[in-house]
N, C-alpha and C positions, 0 to 999 in steps of 0.2 A: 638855712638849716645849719646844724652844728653835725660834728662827725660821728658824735653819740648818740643822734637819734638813730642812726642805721642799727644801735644795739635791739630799741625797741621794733623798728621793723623786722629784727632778727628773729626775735622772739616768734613770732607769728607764723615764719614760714618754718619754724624748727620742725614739727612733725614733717610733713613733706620731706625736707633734707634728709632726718629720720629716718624714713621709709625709703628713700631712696640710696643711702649709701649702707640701708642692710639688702635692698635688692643685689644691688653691687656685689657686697661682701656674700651674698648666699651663691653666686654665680661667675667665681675669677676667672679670667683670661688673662695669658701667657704675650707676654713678646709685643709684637707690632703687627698683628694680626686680630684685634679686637672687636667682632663684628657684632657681640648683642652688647655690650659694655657703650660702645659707641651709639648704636640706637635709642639705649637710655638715655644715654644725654640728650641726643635729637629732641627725646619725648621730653624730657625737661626743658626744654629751651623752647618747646612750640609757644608762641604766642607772644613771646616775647619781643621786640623793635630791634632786632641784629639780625646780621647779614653773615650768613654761614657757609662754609666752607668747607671739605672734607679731604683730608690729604690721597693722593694715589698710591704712594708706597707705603701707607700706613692706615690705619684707622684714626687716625687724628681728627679734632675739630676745631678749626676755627670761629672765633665769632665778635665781631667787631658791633662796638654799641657808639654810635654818634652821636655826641648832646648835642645840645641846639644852643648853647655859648661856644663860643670860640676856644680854643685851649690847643696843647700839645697833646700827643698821644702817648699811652701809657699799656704796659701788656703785663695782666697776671693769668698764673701757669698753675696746673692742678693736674699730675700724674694721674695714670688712670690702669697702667697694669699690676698684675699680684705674680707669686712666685710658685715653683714647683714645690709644694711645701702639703703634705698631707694637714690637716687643722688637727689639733687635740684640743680645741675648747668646750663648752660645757652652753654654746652663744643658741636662741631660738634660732637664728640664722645661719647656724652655722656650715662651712662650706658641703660638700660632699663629692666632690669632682674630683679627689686630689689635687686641686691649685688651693690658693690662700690669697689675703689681701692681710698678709704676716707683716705690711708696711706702711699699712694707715694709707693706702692711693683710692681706696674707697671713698673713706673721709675727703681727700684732696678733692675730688673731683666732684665728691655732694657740696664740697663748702665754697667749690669754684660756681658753681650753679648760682648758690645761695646767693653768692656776690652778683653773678648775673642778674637776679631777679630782683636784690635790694637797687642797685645802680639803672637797670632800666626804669625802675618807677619813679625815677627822679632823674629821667633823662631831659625835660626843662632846664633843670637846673644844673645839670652834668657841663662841665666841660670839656672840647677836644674829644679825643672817642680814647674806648678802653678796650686791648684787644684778650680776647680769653681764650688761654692756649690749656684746649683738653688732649694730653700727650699719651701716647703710645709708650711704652717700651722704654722705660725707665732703667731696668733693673738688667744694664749689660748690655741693652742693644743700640743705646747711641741715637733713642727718639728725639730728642731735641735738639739732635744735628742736622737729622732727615726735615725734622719740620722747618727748620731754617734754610735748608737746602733749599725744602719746595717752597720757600718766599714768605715764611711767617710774618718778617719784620715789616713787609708791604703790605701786607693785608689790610691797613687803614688808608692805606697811600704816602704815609709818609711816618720815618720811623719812631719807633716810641721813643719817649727821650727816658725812660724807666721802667725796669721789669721788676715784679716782685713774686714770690710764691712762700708758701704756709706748708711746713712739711710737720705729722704729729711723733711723739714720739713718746717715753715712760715717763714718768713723773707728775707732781702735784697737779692737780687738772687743772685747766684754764691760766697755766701762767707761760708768758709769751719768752719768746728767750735770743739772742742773736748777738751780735757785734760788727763791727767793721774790720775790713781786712780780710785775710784767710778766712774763711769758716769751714769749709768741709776741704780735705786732701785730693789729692790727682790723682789718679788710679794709674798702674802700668803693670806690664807684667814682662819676666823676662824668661825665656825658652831657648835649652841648651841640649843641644847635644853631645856627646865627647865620644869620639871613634878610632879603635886602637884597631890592637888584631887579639882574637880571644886565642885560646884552648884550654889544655886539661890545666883543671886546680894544682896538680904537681909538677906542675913545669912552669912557673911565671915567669921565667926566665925566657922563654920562648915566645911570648906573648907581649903585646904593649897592654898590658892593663889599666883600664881606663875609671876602674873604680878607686883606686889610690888618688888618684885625681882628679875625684867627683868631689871625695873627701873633703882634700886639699881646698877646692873648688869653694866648695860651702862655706868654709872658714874664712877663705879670703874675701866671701863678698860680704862675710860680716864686719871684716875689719876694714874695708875701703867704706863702709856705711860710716863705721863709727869712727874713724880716722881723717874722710874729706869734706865732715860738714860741720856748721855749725851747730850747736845744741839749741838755739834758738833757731834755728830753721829745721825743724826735724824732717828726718828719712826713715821713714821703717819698711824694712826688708825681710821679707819669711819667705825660705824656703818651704815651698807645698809639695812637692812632688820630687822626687828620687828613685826611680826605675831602672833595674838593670834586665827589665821581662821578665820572663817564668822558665827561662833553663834549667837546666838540671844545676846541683847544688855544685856536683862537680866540675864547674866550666865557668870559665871565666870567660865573662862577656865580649860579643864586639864593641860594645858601647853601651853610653850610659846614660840618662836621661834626665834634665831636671829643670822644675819651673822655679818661679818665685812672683808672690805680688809685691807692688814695692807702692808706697805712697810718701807722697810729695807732698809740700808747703809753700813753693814759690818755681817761677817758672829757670831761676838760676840754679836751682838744684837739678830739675829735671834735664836742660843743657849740659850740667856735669855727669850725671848717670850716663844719659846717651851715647856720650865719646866714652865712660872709664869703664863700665861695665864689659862690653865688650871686649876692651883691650885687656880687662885683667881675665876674663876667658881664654883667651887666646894667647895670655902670657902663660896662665898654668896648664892649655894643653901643649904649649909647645918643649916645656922644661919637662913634659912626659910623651914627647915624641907622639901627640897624639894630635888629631886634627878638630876642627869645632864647629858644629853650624848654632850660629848665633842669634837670635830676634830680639829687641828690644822692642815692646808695642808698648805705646799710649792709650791709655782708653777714654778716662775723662781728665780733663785738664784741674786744675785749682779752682774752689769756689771763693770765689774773692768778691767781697760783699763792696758798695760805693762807701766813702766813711759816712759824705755828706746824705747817700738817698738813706743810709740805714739810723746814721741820726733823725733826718724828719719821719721816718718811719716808727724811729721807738718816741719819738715826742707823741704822736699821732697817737699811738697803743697807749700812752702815759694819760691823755685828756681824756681817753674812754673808758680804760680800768683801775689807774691810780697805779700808784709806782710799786706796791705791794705788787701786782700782776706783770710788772713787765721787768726782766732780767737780762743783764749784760753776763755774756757768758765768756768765761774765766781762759779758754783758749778753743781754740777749733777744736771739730771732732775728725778723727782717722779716716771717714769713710769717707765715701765718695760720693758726688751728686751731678747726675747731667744737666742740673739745668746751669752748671757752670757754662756748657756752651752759648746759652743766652747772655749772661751774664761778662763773658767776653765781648760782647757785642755790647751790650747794651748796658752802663749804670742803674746797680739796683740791689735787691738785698733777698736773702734768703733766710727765713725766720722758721724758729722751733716753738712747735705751741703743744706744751704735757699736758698727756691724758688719761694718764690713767687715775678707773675708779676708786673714790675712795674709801671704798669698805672695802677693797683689797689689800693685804696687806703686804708692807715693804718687803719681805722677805721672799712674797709669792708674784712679786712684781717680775714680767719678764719682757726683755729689749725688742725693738724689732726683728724681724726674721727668726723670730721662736715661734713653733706651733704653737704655742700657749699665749703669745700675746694678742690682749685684750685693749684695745681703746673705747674710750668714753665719747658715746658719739654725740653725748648732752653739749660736748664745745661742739658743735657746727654750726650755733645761732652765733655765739662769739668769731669764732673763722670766719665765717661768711662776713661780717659785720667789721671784721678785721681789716679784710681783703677791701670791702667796699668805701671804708671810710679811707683808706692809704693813695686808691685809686683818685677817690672823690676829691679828697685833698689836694692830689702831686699835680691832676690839672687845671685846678684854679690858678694854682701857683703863678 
């Protein structure tokens, strides 16, 4: 077989897919707690020739398919939680729980199925096994750490030599989009305290005022952003939060409080945040006589695509849709994605496949994580057929 017939067996199971990533999307679940989200998949996967698995500290599903030729093993991932996000669409399915699936992990998880069920009907001819990682807790909680924890990369017996996932997002529908290298940032966040000694607003003289130096504070971590790095390795830094609590107007605080997200490009910028950050906190509390409690926290590391798996990956997308469908994309995006933790481990690529409909129009197009955005769930014969032909291919190889 060629990797393009998987499109026409796509075709066939699209309704199904269909109906099951608007069940999904009518019914979101939060976190790593997914217990009817996770049974749909179960009810998907019944009948199927794999060997399943379900995580303990999560809702997670494993499920490994073994062809009957010989080969390496390969693992694709299809998120599966949605956000606190009330819906404002206009969808027959649309939410009514106050959660959301505001980030296409509906779709993921219908088009990981999809791939299940085109790859086992051509388990003869499969090689090596394929492991399909249905994730928990995407959005903050570090699910693809947990599921690596509890032994993802064994669950074939021996490790994949390639991970890939399909994540959707706004634009021209059905065109596939990635690169090598970086593709998505490293998430982190920093949290500071600054602790003087307050009192009254008309005596600052008596006081170590610590919002002069929150000030101070803010300025200098824009200028250590913009001053210790390359421009070609970008760092962006936003202060979010600046608190001095709800005192009266007239008092000046004990302390002052402030976060920031910062996202990263390479793991030598995140080395220099860790040692400078700190140190410039604690150089501008001590020039104001003030003390600091400091956190630098990491949350997702760098999504760093293989060159080589994300090349046979867009050749792969190229023999099935024609080079009008598949796009090298012009530099990383900002945000962050966990399945970078796989992807540390394991060579492999992470792809953007646009969905939105098109009798909507450009203007009323809206990104992920808007109550308003709407994906096209007409690509999920394409995704699934994506997913299955990438796998079908890497282990022959």
């Amino acid at each position: 077989m060629t990797t393009a017939d998987f499109t026409a067996d796509a075709q066939t199971i699209l309704p199904e897919l269909v109906e099951l990533r608007r069940a999904l999307h009518a019914d979101p679940e939060l976190g790593l707690d997914l217990p009817r989200t996770q049974q749909k998949v179960l009810d998907a996967l019944q009948g199927l020739p794999l060997e399943i698995t379900t995580g303990t500290r999560t809702s997670s599903v494993t499920a490994v398919l073994r062809g009957e030729l010989p080969g390496p093993t390969v693992l694709l991932r299809g998120d599966m939680d949605a956000l606190p996000i009330l819906e404002e669409t206009n969808l027959d399915f649309v939410s009514v729980n106050g959660n959301m699936h505001a980030c296409g992990h509906d779709l993921h998880t219908a088009g990981l199925v999809g791939a299940a069920k085109l790859l086992s009907a051509r388990q003869r001819e499969l090689h090596g096994s394929v492991i399909f990682m249905f994730q928990p807790g995407e959005e903050g909680h570090g699910g693809a750490k947990i599921m690596l924890e509890e032994g993802l990369l064994s669950a074939a017996g021996e490790p994949p030599v390639a991970a890939y996932a399909i994540h959707v997002g706004p634009g021209p529908r059905g065109v596939f989009a990635t690169r090598g290298g970086p593709v998505a940032a490293g998430s982190n966040q920093l949290t500071v305290k600054l602790k003087g000694r307050g009192g009254h607003g008309s005596q600052p003289h008596q006081t170590l005022d610590p919002v002069p130096a929150a000030a101070e504070l803010v300025l200098a971590l824009q200028s250590f952003v913009t001053r210790r790095f390359n421009a070609f390795d970008p760092v962006v830094l936003s202060i979010t939060r600046l608190s001095t609590g709800d005192g009266a107007i007239n008092v000046i605080p004990e302390s002052v409080e402030l976060a920031a997200t910062i996202r990263t490009m390479s793991h030598d910028s995140l080395a220099v945040l860790e040692e400078g950050l700190p140190r410039v906190v604690h150089g501008v509390a001590a020039a104001h006589e003030l003390t600091a409690d400091v956190c630098f926290e990491t949350l997702y590391p760098v999504t760093v695509n293989d060159a080589a798996e994300t090349e046979a990956a867009l050749e792969t997308m190229r023999e099935i849709y024609g080079e009008q469908r598949v796009a090298l994309m012009p530099s990383p995006m900002m945000g962050s994605e966990d399945f970078a933790f796989v992807l540390d481990e394991v060579p492999g690529t992470f792809i953007g496949l646009l969905t939105s409909p098109p009798e909507l129009p450009a203007e009323e197009t809206e990104w992920n994580h808007s109550p308003r955005v709407v994906f096209d769930d007409s690509v999920l014969a394409d995704q699934a057929a994506a997913l299955a032909a990438i796998a079908f291919k890497r282990t022959a190889s």
